[in-house]
Every structure is written in C-alpha cells, then in structure tokens.
MARLUM-23625 format. One line per field, with one value per residue (C-alpha): residue in three letters; x, y, z negated; residue number from 0. Coordinates in pm, whole numbers, plus 50000, padded with zeros to 5 digits. Example, Ala and Ser with C-alpha at 12.3 -4.5 7.8 and 13.67 -1.06 7.14 Angstrom:
2
pavo <- c(ala / ser);
px <- c(51230 / 51367);
py <- c(49550 / 49894);
pz <- c(49220 / 49286);
filo <- c(0 / 1);
***
This chain:
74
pavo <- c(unk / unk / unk / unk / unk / unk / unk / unk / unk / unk / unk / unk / unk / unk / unk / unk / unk / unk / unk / unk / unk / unk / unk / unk / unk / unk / unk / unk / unk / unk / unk / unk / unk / unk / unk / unk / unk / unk / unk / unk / unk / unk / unk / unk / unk / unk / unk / unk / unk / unk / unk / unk / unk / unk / unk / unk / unk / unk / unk / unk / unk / unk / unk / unk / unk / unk / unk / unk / unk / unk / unk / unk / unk / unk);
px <- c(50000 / 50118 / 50197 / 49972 / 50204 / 50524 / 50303 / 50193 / 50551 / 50712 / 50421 / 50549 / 50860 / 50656 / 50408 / 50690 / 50782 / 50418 / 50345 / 50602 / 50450 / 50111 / 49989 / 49953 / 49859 / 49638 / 49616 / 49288 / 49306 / 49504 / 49352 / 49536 / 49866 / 49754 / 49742 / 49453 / 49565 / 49427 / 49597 / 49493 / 49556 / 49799 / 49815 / 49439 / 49398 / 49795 / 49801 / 50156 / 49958 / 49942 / 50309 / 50419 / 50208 / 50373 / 50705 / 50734 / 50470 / 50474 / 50813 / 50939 / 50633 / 50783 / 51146 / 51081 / 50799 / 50862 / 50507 / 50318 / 50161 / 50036 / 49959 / 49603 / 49482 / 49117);
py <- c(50000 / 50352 / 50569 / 50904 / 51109 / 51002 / 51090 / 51426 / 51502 / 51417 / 51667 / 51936 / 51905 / 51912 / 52185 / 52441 / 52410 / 52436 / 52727 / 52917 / 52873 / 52988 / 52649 / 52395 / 52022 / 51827 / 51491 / 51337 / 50939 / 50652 / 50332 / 49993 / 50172 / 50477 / 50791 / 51070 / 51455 / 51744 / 52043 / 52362 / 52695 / 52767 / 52407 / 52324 / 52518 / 52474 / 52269 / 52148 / 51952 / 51620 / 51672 / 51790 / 51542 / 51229 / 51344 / 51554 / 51407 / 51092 / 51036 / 51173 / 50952 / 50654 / 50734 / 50766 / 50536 / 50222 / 50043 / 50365 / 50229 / 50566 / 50917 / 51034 / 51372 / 51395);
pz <- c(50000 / 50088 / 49827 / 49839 / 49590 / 49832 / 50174 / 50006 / 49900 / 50297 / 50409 / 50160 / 50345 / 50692 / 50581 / 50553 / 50944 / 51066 / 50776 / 51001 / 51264 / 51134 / 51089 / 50801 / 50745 / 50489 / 50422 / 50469 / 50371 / 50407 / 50533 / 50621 / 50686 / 50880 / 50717 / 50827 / 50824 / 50966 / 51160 / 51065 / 51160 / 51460 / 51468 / 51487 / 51830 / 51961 / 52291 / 52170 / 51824 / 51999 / 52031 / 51652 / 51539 / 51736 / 51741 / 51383 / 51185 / 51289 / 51320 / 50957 / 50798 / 50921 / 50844 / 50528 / 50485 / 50716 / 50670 / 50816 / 51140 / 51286 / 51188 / 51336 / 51352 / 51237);
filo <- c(0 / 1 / 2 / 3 / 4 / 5 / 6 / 7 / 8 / 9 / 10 / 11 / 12 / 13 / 14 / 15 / 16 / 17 / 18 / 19 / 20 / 21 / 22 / 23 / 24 / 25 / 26 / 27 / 28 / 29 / 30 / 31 / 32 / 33 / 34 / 35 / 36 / 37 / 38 / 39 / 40 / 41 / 42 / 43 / 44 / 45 / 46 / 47 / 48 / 49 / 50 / 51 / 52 / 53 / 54 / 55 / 56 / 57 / 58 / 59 / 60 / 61 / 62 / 63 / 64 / 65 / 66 / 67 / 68 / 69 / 70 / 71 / 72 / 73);
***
C-alpha cells in the first residue's frame, strides 16, 4: 500500500515548481497503486499539463515510490 504522508511530502517538493508557474497540485486518492491529483491553476487550463504530469509528476512519484503504477489527472 502507498503511503499518503510520503506521496503528499514528494508533491510538496513538486508543488513548488508548478506554484512558479502559477499552478499547483492536490492529491485526490490513491487506489490499487495509482494515485489521483488534480491540476489547478495555470496548470488546470495549460496545454503542456498532460506533459508535466507524465514526465514531472509521474516520473518523480515513481522514483521515489517504485510500486506507483500511474499518476492520473482527475
């Protein structure tokens, strides 16, 4: 099972990137090794969130937390 206090502390890391950037990200739910967030802000409406959310997101979840099968935007 996926620790929630470890996901929300990798997306404090995230969050100050995106915050930059005008944006911001929560964390919705966890379910069978996918974890839920949502874009907001700058990020919500930017045709590049697909992108930061694949290749940022995504990709520093599962460095850090191996067993994370996906990261979907809700």
């Amino acid at each position: 099972m996926i620790d929630r206090a470890k996901v929300e502390q990798i997306l404090g890391k995230i969050r100050v990137g995106l915050m930059a950037d005008g944006g911001n990200i929560d964390l919705v739910d966890i379910k069978e090794d996918v974890i839920y967030v949502k874009l907001k802000g700058a990020c919500g409406t930017c045709p590049m969130a697909t992108l930061t959310l694949k290749n940022w997101v995504e990709k520093n979840l599962k460095t850090e937390i191996p067993e994370v099968k996906e990261v979907v935007a809700v």
